[in-house]
N, C-alpha and C positions, 0 to 999 in steps of 0.2 A: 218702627221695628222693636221689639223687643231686643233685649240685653242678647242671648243666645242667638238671635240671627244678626243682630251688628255685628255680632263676633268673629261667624261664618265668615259672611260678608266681607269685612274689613279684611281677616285674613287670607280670604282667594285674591283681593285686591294686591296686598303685599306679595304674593308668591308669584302674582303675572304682570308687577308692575318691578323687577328688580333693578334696583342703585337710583332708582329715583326720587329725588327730594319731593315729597307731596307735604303741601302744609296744612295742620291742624282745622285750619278756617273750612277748606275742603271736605275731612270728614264729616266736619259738624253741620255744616247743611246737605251734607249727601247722608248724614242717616238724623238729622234735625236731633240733634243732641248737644250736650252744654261741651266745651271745652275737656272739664273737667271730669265729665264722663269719657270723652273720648282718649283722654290721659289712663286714665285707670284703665282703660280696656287695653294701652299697650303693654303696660307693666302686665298683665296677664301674658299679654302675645309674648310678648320678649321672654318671659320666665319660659313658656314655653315651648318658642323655639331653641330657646339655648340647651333643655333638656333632652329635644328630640335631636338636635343639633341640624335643626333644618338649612338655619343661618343667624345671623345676628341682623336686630333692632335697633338701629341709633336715631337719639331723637335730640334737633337744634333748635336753641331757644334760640329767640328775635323776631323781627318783624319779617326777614326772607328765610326762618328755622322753619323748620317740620319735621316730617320723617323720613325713615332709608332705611329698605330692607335690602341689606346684602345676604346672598344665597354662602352655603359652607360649609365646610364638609371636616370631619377634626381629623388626624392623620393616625388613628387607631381604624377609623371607616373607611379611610381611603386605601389603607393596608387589607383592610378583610375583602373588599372589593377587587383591588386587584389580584388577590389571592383567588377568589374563586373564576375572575374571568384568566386567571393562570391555569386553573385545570382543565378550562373547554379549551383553552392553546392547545393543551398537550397529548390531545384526543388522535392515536393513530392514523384515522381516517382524515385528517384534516393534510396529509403530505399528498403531493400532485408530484406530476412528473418536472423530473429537470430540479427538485427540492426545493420545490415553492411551498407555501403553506395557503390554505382555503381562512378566508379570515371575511368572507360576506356574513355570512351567518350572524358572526357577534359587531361587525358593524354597519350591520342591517337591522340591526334591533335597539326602540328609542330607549328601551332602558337601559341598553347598556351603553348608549351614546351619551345619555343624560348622566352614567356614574365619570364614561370616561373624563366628560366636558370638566365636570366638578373637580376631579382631579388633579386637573390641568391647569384651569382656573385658581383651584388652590392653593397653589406653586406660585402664583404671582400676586398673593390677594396683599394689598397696599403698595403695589408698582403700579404707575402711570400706564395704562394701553388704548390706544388710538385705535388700533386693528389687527385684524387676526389674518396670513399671510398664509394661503395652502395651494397645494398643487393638482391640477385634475389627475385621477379623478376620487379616486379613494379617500384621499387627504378633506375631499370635499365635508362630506356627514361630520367628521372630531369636526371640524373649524367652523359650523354650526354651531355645533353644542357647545362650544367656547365660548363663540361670540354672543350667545344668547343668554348665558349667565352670567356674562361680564356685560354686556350691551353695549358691545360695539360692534360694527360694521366685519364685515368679514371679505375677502379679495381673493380672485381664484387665479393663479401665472398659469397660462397654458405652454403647450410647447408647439402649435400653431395657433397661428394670430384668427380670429375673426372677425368679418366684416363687420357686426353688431357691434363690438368694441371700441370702432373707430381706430385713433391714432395710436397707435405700443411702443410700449419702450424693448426692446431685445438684448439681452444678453447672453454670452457661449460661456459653456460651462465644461469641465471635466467631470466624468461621469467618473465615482471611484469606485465601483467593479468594472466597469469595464474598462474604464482609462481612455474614451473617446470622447470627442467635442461635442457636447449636443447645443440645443439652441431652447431658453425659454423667453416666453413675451408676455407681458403684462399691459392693461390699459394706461393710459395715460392719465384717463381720469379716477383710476383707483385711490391714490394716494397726493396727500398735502404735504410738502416739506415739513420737517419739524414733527412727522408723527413717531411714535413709536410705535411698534409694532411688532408683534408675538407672530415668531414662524413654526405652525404646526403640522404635522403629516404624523400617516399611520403607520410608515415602515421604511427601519432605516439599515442601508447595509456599508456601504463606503463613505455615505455622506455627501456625494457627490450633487446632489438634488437639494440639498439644504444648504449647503453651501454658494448656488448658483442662486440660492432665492435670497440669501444673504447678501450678494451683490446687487441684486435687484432695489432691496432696501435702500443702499446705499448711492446706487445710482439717482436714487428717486430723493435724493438728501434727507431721510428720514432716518431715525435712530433704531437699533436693535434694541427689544426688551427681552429679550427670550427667543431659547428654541428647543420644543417638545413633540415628542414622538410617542405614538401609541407600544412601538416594541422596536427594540435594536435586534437585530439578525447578527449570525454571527459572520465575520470580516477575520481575515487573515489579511494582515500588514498595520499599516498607520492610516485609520480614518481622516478623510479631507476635515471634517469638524469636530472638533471635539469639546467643548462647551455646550453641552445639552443636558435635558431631562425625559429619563425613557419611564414609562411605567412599568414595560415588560420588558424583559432580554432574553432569548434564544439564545441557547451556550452550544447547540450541536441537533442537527436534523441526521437521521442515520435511516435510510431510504430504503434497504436491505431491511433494519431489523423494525422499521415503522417505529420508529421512536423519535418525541420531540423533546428537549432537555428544557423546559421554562422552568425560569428563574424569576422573581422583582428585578426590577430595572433599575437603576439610580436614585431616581425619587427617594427608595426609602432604604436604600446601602450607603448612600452617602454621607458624611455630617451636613448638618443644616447650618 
């Protein structure tokens, strides 16, 4: 290969191989080049992912060293992103009856699943995560795009069990809008003791659903690392959870005058 196509090359490899250690030895007889060329070609990559801020390059010296491309996102991009997916939120036409809001559109599209993921991911990048913990069914698509730029595993609680699962674990939870008992269930074979594990979903109103997947964790003797939400709704009284991170927050749905009040959520009101 020439110089400009190991380059290509090398860098589609890093974009769809991410957090994985690959050792130098590997480059060098996948494009038959010296070490020391394949050194210089990262100090290019690295200078210029750090400038587009795709992600960062780190590279380990030794006999089991190589490389690791972690994906990243700086928190001025994470700010302008969820900015503008704040003003498809607040699109009048997105209010339904009963003041629900229509939210397929923006996550039904991979690019906006891909900003979300980043986001989310980016809130944890040097904690320890095992697994990514969502609820059917919506919650499904974000705990994707989480688990696929962190590259771990992702596990879906239902709130009925299926044959295909096998053995569940079940847990009753208090629903907090409505304040009733519901019931969710997870596989048995989802989760290791000892894991930690990031609880994500798309939309949070009392907490009452995050909180019951909270217990679940616990049940399954694994640790809490986190828990992140696509947007908080808004809630009159005391939320069941409150230790989370929202990207969006809804301060008032007004159904009469077709108006959504979106805000930034936590993420970037809070101190870090």
């Amino acid at each position: 290969m020439k110089r400009s196509e190991r380059l290509v090359d090398f860098t589609n490899y890093l974009l769809n191989h991410p957090r994985k250690l690959t050792t130098l030895s590997f480059f060098s007889e996948r494009y038959k080049a010296a070490k020391s060329s394949i050194s210089e070609d990262l100090v290019i990559i690295k200078r210029i992912f750090n400038e587009t801020e795709v992600g960062t390059v780190e590279t380990f010296a030794g006999v089991s060293g190589g490389v690791v491309f972690t994906p990243a996102i700086s928190d001025k991009n994470s700010q302008e992103i969820a900015s503008e997916i704040a003003a498809l939120m607040g699109e009048s036409n997105r209010i339904l009856p009963g003041g629900y809001i229509y939210l397929s559109d923006i996550l039904g599209s991979p690019k906006n699943l891909d900003k979300i993921g980043k986001i989310i991911a980016h809130e944890y990048v040097g904690k320890q995560i095992d697994a990514i913990m969502t609820i059917a069914t919506k919650g499904i698509p974000i705990a994707q795009a989480v688990s696929s730029i962190l590259d771990v595993p992702f596990v879906i609680v239902r709130r009925d069990p299926k044959v295909t699962e096998g053995a569940t674990l079940n847990v009753n939870y208090m629903s907090g809008s409505s304040s009733k008992v519901e019931n969710m269930t997870l596989s048995k074979r989802s989760l290791a003791p000892g894991q930690r594990v990031l609880i994500v979903d798309d939309f949070m109103k009392g907490g009452g659903t995050l909180n019951g997947m909270k217990s679940l964790v616990h049940e399954f003797d694994c640790l809490l690392a986190g828990v992140a939400v696509f947007a908080e709704g808004p809630f009159k009284g005391e939320r069941l959870i409150s230790d989370y991170k929202s990207i969006l927050k809804i301060d008032s749905i007004d159904v009469e005058k077709r108006s959504i009040d979106v805000t930034l959520g936590n993420i970037y009101t809070e101190e870090k």
